[in-house]
C-alpha positions as a Markdown table, in Angstrom:
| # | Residue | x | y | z |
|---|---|---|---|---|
| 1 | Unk | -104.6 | 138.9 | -216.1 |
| 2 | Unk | -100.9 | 139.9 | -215.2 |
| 3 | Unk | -101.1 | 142.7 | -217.8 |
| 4 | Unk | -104.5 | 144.2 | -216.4 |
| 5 | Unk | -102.4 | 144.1 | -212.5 |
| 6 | Unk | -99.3 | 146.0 | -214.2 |
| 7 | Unk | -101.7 | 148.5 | -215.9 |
| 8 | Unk | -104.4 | 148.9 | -212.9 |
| 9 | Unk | -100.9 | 150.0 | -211.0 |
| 10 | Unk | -99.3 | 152.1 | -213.1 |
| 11 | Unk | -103.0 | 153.8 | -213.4 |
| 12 | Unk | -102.6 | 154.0 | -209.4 |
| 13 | Unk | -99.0 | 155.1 | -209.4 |
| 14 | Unk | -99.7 | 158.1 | -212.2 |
| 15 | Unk | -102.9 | 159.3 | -209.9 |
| 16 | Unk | -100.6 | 159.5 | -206.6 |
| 17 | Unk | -97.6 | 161.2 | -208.4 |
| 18 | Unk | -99.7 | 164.3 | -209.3 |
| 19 | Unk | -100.2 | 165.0 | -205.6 |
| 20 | Unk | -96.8 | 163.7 | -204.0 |
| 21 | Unk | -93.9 | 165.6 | -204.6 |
| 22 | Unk | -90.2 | 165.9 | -202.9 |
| 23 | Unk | -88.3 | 168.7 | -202.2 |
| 24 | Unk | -84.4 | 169.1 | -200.8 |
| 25 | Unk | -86.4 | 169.4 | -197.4 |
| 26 | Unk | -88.6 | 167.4 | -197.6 |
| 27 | Unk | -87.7 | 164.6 | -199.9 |
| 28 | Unk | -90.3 | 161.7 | -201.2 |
| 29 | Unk | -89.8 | 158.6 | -199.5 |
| 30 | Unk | -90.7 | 156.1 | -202.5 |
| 31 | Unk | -90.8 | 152.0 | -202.2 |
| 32 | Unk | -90.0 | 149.4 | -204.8 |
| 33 | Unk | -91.1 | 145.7 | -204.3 |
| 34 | Unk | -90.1 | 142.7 | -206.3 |
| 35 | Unk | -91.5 | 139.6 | -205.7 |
| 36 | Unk | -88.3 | 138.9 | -203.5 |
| 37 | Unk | -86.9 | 142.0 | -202.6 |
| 38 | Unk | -87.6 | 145.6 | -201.6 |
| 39 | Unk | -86.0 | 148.8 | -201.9 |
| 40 | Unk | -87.0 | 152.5 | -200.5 |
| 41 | Unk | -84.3 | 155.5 | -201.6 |
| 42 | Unk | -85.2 | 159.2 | -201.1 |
| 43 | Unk | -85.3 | 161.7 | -204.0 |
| 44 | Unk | -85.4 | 165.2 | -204.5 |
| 45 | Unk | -87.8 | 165.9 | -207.2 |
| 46 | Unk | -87.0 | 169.4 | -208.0 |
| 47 | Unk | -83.3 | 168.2 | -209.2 |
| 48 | Unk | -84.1 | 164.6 | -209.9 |
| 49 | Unk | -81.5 | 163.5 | -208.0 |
| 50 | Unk | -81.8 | 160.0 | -205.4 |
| 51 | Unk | -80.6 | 161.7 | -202.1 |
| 52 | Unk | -80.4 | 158.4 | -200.0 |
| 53 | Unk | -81.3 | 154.4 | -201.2 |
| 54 | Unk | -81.4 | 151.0 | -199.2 |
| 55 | Unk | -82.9 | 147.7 | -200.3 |
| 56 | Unk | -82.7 | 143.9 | -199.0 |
| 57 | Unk | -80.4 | 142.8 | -201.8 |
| 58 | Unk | -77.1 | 143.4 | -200.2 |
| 59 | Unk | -78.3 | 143.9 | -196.7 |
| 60 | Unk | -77.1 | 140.5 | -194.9 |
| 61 | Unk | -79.4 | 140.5 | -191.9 |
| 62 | Unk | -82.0 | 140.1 | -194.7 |
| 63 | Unk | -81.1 | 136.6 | -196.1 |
| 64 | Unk | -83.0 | 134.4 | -193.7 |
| 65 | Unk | -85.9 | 136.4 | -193.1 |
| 66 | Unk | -89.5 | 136.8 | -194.0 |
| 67 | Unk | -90.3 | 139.4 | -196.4 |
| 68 | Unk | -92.5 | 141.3 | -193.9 |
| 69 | Unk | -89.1 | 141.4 | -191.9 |
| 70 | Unk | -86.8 | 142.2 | -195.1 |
| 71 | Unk | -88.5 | 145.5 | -195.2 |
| 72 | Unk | -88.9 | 146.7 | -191.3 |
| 73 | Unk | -85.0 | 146.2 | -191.4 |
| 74 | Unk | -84.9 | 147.9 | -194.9 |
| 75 | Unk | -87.3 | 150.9 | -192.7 |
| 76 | Unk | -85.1 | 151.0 | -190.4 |
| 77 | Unk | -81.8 | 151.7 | -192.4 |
| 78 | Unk | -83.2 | 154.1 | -194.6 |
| 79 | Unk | -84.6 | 156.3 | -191.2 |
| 80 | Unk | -80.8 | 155.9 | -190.2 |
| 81 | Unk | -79.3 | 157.0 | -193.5 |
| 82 | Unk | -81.6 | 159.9 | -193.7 |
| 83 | Unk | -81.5 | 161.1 | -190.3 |
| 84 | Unk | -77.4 | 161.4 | -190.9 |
| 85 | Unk | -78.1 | 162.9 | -194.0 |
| 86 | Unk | -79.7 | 165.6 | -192.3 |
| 87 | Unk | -83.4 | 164.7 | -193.4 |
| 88 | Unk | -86.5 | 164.3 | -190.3 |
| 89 | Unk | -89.4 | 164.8 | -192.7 |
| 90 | Unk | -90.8 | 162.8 | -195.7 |
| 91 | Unk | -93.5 | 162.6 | -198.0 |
| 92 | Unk | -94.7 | 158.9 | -198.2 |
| 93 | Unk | -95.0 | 157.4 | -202.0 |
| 94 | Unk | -96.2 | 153.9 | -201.9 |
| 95 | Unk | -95.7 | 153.6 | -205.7 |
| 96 | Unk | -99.0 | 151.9 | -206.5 |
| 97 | Unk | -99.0 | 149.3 | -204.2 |
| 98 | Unk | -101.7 | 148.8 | -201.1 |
| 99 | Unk | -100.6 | 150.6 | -197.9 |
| 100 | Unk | -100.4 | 146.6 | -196.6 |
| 101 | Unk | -98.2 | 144.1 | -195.6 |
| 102 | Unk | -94.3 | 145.0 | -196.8 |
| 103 | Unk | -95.0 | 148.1 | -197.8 |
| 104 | Unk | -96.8 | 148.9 | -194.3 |
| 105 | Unk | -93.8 | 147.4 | -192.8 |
| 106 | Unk | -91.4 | 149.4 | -194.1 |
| 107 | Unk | -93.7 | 152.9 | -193.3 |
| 108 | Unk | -93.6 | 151.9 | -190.0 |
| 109 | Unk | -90.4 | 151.1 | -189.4 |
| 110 | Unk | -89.3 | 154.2 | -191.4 |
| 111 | Unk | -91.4 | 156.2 | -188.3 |
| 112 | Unk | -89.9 | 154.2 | -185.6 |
| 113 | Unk | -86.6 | 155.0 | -187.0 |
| 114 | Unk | -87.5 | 159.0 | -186.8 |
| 115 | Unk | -88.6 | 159.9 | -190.3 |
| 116 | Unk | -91.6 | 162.0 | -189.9 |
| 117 | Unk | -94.5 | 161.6 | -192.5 |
Protein backbone atom coordinates (compact mmCIF):
# COMPACT_ATOMS: atom_id res chain seq x y z
CA UNK A 1 0.00 0.00 0.00
CA UNK A 2 2.66 2.77 1.11
CA UNK A 3 4.75 1.81 -1.95
CA UNK A 4 1.76 2.07 -4.48
CA UNK A 5 1.11 6.05 -2.59
CA UNK A 6 4.96 6.77 -3.14
CA UNK A 7 4.79 5.55 -6.73
CA UNK A 8 1.10 7.04 -7.71
CA UNK A 9 3.00 10.43 -6.58
CA UNK A 10 6.05 10.40 -8.12
CA UNK A 11 3.81 9.40 -11.37
CA UNK A 12 1.87 12.78 -10.39
CA UNK A 13 5.00 14.74 -9.71
CA UNK A 14 6.88 13.55 -13.23
CA UNK A 15 3.38 14.57 -15.23
CA UNK A 16 3.37 18.24 -13.56
CA UNK A 17 7.21 18.83 -14.07
CA UNK A 18 6.88 18.58 -17.93
CA UNK A 19 4.61 21.56 -17.92
CA UNK A 20 6.02 23.78 -14.85
CA UNK A 21 9.09 25.32 -15.27
CA UNK A 22 11.03 28.42 -13.41
CA UNK A 23 12.95 30.96 -14.74
CA UNK A 24 15.23 33.85 -12.98
CA UNK A 25 11.85 35.85 -13.44
CA UNK A 26 9.72 33.91 -12.74
CA UNK A 27 10.94 31.24 -10.41
CA UNK A 28 8.86 27.83 -9.44
CA UNK A 29 7.49 28.02 -6.16
CA UNK A 30 7.77 24.20 -5.13
CA UNK A 31 6.44 22.56 -1.63
CA UNK A 32 7.81 19.74 0.36
CA UNK A 33 5.63 17.99 3.13
CA UNK A 34 6.74 15.60 5.71
CA UNK A 35 4.46 14.07 7.88
CA UNK A 36 5.53 16.87 10.44
CA UNK A 37 6.94 19.59 8.65
CA UNK A 38 6.78 21.62 5.51
CA UNK A 39 9.09 23.48 3.43
CA UNK A 40 8.54 25.74 0.09
CA UNK A 41 12.13 27.36 -1.49
CA UNK A 42 12.13 29.00 -4.96
CA UNK A 43 14.33 27.69 -7.77
CA UNK A 44 15.54 28.85 -10.96
CA UNK A 45 15.38 25.99 -13.21
CA UNK A 46 17.40 27.17 -16.03
CA UNK A 47 20.70 27.33 -13.59
CA UNK A 48 19.39 24.84 -11.02
CA UNK A 49 20.08 26.96 -8.43
CA UNK A 50 17.39 27.42 -5.03
CA UNK A 51 16.94 31.25 -5.19
CA UNK A 52 14.96 31.53 -1.77
CA UNK A 53 13.89 28.49 0.95
CA UNK A 54 11.66 28.53 4.27
CA UNK A 55 10.28 25.61 6.16
CA UNK A 56 8.63 24.97 9.82
CA UNK A 57 11.80 23.29 11.16
CA UNK A 58 13.53 26.23 12.55
CA UNK A 59 10.76 28.75 12.40
CA UNK A 60 9.71 29.12 16.25
CA UNK A 61 6.30 30.56 15.83
CA UNK A 62 5.76 27.02 14.37
CA UNK A 63 6.23 24.80 17.43
CA UNK A 64 2.82 24.91 19.03
CA UNK A 65 0.71 25.02 16.07
CA UNK A 66 -1.42 22.98 13.86
CA UNK A 67 0.03 21.83 10.72
CA UNK A 68 -2.53 23.75 8.60
CA UNK A 69 -0.97 26.81 10.53
CA UNK A 70 2.79 25.66 10.22
CA UNK A 71 2.40 26.20 6.59
CA UNK A 72 0.21 29.72 6.21
CA UNK A 73 3.20 31.01 8.48
CA UNK A 74 5.66 29.09 6.30
CA UNK A 75 3.40 31.13 3.09
CA UNK A 76 3.85 33.91 4.49
CA UNK A 77 7.71 34.00 5.00
CA UNK A 78 8.51 32.72 1.84
CA UNK A 79 6.11 35.77 0.05
CA UNK A 80 8.39 38.02 2.36
CA UNK A 81 11.78 36.55 1.43
CA UNK A 82 10.88 36.67 -2.18
CA UNK A 83 9.32 39.99 -2.43
CA UNK A 84 12.91 41.35 -0.92
CA UNK A 85 14.55 39.26 -3.24
CA UNK A 86 13.06 41.12 -5.91
CA UNK A 87 10.65 38.25 -7.02
CA UNK A 88 6.38 39.25 -7.46
CA UNK A 89 5.59 36.33 -9.83
CA UNK A 90 5.64 32.42 -9.41
CA UNK A 91 4.80 29.37 -11.03
CA UNK A 92 3.02 27.10 -8.45
CA UNK A 93 4.51 23.33 -8.21
CA UNK A 94 2.58 21.32 -5.70
CA UNK A 95 4.99 18.42 -6.07
CA UNK A 96 2.42 15.66 -6.37
CA UNK A 97 0.41 16.35 -3.59
CA UNK A 98 -3.61 17.44 -3.73
CA UNK A 99 -4.04 21.14 -4.02
CA UNK A 100 -5.73 20.61 -0.21
CA UNK A 101 -5.27 21.20 3.12
CA UNK A 102 -1.29 22.32 3.96
CA UNK A 103 -0.45 22.60 0.74
CA UNK A 104 -3.56 24.92 0.06
CA UNK A 105 -2.54 26.68 2.99
CA UNK A 106 0.61 27.62 2.13
CA UNK A 107 -0.66 28.85 -1.75
CA UNK A 108 -2.73 31.05 -0.12
CA UNK A 109 -0.85 32.50 2.21
CA UNK A 110 2.00 32.77 -0.36
CA UNK A 111 -0.83 35.18 -2.33
CA UNK A 112 -1.72 37.03 0.64
CA UNK A 113 1.81 37.73 1.12
CA UNK A 114 2.14 39.26 -2.62
CA UNK A 115 3.52 36.42 -4.72
CA UNK A 116 1.49 36.37 -7.78
CA UNK A 117 0.66 32.91 -9.44
Amino acid sequence: MALDKVLRRAKIKRRIRKKVFGTASIPRLTVFRSNKQIYAQLIDDTTGKTLVSSGSLKMDETKSVAKVEQASIVGKSIASKAIAAGIVSVVFDRNGYLYHGRIKSLADAAREGGLKF
